[in-house]
C-alpha positions in Angstrom: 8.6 -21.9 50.7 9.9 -24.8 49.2 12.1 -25.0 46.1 11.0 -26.0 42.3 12.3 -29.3 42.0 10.0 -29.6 38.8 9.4 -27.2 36.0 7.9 -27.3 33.1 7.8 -24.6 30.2 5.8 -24.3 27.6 5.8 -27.5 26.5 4.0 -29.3 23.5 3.6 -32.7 22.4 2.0 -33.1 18.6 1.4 -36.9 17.3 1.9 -37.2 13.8 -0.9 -38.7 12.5 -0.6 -39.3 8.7 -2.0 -36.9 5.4 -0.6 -33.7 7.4 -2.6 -34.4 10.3 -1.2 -33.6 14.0 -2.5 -35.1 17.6 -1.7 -32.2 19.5 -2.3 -34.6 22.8 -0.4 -31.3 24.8 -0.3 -27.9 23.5 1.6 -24.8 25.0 1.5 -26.7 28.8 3.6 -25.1 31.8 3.1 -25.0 35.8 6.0 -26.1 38.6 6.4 -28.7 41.5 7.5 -28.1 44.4 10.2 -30.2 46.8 7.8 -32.4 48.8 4.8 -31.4 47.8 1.6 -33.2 46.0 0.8 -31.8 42.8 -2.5 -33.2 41.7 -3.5 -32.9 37.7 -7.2 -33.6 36.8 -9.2 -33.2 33.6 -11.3 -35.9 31.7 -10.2 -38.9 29.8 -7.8 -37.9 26.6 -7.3 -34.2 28.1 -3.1 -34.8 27.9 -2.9 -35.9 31.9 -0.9 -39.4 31.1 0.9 -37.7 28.0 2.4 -34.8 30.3 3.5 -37.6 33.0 5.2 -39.7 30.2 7.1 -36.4 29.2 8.4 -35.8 32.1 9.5 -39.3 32.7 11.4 -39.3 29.4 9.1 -41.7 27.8 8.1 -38.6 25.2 10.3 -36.4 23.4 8.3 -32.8 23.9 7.5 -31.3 19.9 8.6 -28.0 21.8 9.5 -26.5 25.6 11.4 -27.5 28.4 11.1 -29.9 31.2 13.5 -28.6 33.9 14.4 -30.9 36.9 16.8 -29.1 39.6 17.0 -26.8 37.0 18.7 -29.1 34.4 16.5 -29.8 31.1 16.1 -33.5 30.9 15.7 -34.0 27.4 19.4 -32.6 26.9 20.9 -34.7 29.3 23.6 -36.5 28.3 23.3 -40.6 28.5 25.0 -40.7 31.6 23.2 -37.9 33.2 20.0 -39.2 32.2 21.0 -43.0 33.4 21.5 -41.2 36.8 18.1 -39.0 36.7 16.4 -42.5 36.4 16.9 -43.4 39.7 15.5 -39.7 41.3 12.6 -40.0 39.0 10.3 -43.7 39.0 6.8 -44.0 37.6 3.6 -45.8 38.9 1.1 -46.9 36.1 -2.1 -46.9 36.1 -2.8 -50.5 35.5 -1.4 -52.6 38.1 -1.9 -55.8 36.1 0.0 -54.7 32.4 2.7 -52.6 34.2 3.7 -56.3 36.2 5.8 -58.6 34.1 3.4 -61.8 34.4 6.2 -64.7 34.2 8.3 -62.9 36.9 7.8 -63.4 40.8 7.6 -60.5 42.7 11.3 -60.7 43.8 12.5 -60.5 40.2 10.6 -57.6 39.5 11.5 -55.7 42.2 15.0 -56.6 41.8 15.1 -55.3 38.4 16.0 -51.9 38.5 18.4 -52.8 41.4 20.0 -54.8 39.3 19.9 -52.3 36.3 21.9 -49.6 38.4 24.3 -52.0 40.3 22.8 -51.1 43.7 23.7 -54.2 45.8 27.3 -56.9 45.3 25.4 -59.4 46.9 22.6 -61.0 46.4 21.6 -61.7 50.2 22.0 -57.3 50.4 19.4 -57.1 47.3 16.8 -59.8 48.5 16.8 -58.0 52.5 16.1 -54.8 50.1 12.7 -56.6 48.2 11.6 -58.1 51.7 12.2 -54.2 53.0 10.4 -52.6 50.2 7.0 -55.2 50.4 6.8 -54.4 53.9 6.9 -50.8 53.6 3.7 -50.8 51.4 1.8 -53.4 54.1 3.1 -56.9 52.3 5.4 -59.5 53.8 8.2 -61.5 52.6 6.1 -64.6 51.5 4.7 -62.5 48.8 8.3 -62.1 46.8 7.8 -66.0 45.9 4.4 -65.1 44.0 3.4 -64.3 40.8 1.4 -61.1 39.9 -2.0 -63.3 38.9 -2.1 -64.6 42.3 -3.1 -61.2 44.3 -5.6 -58.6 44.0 -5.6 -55.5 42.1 -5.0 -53.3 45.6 -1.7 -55.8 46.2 -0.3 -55.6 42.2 -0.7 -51.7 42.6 1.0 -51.7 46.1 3.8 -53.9 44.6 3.9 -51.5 41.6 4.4 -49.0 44.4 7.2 -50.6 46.0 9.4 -51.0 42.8 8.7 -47.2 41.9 10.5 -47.0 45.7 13.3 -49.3 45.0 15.7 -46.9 43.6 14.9 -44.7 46.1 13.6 -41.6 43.9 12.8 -37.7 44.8 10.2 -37.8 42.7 7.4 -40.2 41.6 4.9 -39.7 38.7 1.2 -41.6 40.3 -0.1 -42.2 36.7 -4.1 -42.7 37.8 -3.1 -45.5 40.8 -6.5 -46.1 41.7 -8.6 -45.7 39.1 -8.6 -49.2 38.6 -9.2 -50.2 42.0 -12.4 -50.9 44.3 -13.1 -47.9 45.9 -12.2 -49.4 49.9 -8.8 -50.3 48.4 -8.5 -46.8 47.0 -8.2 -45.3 50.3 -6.0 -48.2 51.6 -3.2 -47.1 48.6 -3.8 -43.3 49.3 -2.8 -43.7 52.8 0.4 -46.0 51.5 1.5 -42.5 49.6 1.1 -40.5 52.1 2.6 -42.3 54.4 5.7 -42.8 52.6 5.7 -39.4 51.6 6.0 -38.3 55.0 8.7 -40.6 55.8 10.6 -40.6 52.6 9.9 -36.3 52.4 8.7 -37.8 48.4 7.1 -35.0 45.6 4.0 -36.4 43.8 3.0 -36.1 40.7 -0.9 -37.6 41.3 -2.7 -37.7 37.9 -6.5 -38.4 38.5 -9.9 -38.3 36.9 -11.3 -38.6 40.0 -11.5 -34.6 42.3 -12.9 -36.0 45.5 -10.1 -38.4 45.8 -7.5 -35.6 44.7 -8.5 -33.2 47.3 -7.3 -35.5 49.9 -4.3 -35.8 48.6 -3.1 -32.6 47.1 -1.3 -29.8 48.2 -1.9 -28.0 44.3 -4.4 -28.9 41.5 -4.4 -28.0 38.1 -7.1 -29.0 35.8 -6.2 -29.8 32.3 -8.5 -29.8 29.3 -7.5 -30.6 25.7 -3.8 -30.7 26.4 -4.2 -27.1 28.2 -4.4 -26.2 31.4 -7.6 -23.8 32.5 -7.2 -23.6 36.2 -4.3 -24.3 38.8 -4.6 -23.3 42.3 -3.8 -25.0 45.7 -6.1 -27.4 47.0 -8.9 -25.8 49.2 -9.1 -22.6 47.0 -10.1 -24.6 44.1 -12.7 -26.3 45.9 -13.6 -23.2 47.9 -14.1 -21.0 44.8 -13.4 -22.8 41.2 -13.4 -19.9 38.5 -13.2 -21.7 35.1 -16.7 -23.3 33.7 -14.9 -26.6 33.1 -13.7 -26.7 36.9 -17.3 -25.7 38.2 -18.7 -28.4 35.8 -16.7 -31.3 37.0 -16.5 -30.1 41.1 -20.8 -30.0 40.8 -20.7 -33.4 40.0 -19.3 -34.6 42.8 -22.1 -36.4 45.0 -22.9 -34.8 48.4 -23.4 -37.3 51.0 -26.0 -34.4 52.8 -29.4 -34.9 50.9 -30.7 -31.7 51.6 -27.5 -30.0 50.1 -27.6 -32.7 47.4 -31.4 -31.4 46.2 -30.5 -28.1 46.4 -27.5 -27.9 44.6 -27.4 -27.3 40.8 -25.5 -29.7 38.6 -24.2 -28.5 35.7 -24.2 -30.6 32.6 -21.0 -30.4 30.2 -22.9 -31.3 26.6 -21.5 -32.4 23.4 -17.8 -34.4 23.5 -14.4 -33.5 24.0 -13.4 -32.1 20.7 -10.8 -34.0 18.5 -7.1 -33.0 19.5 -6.7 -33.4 15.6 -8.9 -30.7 15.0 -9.0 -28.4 18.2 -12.0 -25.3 18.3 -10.0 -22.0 17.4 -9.9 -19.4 20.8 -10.7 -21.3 24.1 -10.6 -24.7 23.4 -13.5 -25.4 26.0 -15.8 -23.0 24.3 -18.0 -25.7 22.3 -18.8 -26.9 25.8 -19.5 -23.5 27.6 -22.5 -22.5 28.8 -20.7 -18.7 29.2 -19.1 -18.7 25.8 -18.9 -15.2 23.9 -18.0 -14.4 20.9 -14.4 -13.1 21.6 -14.0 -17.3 22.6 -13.8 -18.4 19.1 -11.3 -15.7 17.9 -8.9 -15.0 20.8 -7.5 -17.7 22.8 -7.4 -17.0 26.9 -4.3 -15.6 28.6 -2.9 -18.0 31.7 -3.2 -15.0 34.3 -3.5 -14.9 37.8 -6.8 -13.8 38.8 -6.6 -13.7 43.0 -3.6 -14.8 44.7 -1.5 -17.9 43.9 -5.1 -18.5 41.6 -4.3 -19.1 37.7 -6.8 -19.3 34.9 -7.3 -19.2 31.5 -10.4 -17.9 30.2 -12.3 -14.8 28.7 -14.6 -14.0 31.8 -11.8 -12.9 34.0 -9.8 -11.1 31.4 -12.2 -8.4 30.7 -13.0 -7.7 34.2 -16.3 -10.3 33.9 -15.7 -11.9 37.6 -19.9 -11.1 37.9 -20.3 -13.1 35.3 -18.5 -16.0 35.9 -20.0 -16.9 38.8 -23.1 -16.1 37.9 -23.0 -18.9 35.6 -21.6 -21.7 38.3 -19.2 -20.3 40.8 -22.3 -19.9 42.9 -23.6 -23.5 42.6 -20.3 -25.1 43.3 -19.6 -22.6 46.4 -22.7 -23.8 47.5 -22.1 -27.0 47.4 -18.9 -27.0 49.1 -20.5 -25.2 52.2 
């Protein structure tokens, strides 16, 4: 088994937000990453997914907790060591447009961080280094020349991929890639990451909203709701056999291609918003949406435990020896569908 090249304890990130008040955009959040390995993170829109990535880039100072990379804390770095820690750790963002400096060619904004960390003493060196990275991500060297506005939203991402690569980095921190994108150009940047991940022997960080595209690309998932995590498991056991109510929730809807599975399938419908981060429920955090809520929900908040083997949740139904009831309320639809 690999070793943790990423880990991350107990970390929280509070917002101060004026008159007292607190955004907690990541409370009490810890899982690992693996050397090599794709660690997808999934969970609605404002559940902490972006906030997390930006902590662990060093964009965020965490309230509390440590972030751990080859078992050094990053956030006590010294300026050096964290000068040096920029170049194993790069960032793709989830807007390929905003992330691209708009009055710099494509050449200058790939050179940039080259530039930043001395790489190359000449410039001839630095420029066969651009024309290399656009062609490892399926552009040529006539695109250096260009401006961002003058190529698609696939191309800007895949040239947002390229100067994540530039610096050759361990690690890279997919910040929603493709959620922006048509969904036939989706699949043409997933491949790009897989494919340099195989070559390069890269660990992913893939943030999503979107499951059926993270299943593909995964190794791990762990679903995050509220600036918690509720479920973390590898890939196929999650889809296989979800145990949290939020995870059954967003896997049912999930379209089945198969009409007759499609008609016979149950969806099941999350009501009422995401609570305010602000102003969090007391206990489980997801019980205002739960159709299995009890009463021990709003008092006691859920233990992170592992339920079946290398299989993590957080929630009441498995704590009290309630596995009947859990899938009673969804397991069984979402098992279902995946057959």
């Amino acid at each position: 088994m690999s070793e943790k090249l990423l880990e991350v304890k107990r970390v929280k990130k509070y917002f101060d937000m004026g008159k007292n008040q607190k955004l907690k955009a990541v409370d009490d959040l810890s899982f690992f990453i693996r050397k090599g390995e794709t660690f997808g993170m999934v969970g609605e829109s404002g559940c902490g997914k972006s906030t997390a990535g930006r902590l662990i880039m060093g964009l965020y100072t965490p309230t509390s907790g440590q972030i751990l990379y080859n078992g050094k804390d990053i956030h006590a770095l010294n300026e050096l060591e964290a000068f040096q820690m920029k170049r194993k750790v790069q960032m793709i963002f989830q807007d390929p447009y905003a992330s691209l400096n708009p009055r710099s060619t494509i050449r200058e904004i790939i050179a940039e961080p080259l530039e930043v960390h001395g790489i190359y003493k000449t410039k001839k060196a630095e420029l066969n280094r651009i024309y290399e990275l656009l062609e490892s991500v399926g552009l040529n060297q006539e695109h250096a020349s260009r401006y961002p506005h003058e190529f698609s939203g696939g191309q800007r991402q895949r040239i947002g991929i390229a100067r994540a690569l530039a610096l050759d980095p361990e690690f890279i921190i997919c910040d929603e890639p493709i959620s922006a994108l048509d969904v036939s150009v989706q699949a043409q940047v997933v491949n790009v990451l897989k494919k340099l991940q195989k070559e390069k022997n890269l660990t992913y960080l893939f943030i999503a909203h979107d499951l059926s595209m993270v299943k593909h690309l995964s190794d791990r998932i762990g679903v995050m709701y509220l600036g918690h995590l509720v479920e973390l498991t590898e890939s196929g056991s999650l889809y296989r056999k979800p145990l949290h109510p939020y995870t059954q929730a967003l896997l049912s809807a999930i379209p089945i291609p198969d009409p007759k599975i499609e008609d016979k399938r149950e969806r099941i419908i999350l009501k009422g918003e995401i609570p305010s981060p602000i102003h969090p429920p007391s206990g489980c955090v997801f019980r205002t949406r739960c159709r299995a809520a009890m009463e021990i929900c709003a008092h006691v908040k859920p233990q992170w435990m592992e339920v079946e083997d290398h299989h993590y949740v957080a929630c009441h139904l498995y704590q009290n020896g309630k596995t009947s009831e859990a899938n009673r309320v969804g397991a069984g639809s979402v098992q279902r569908k995946n057959s």
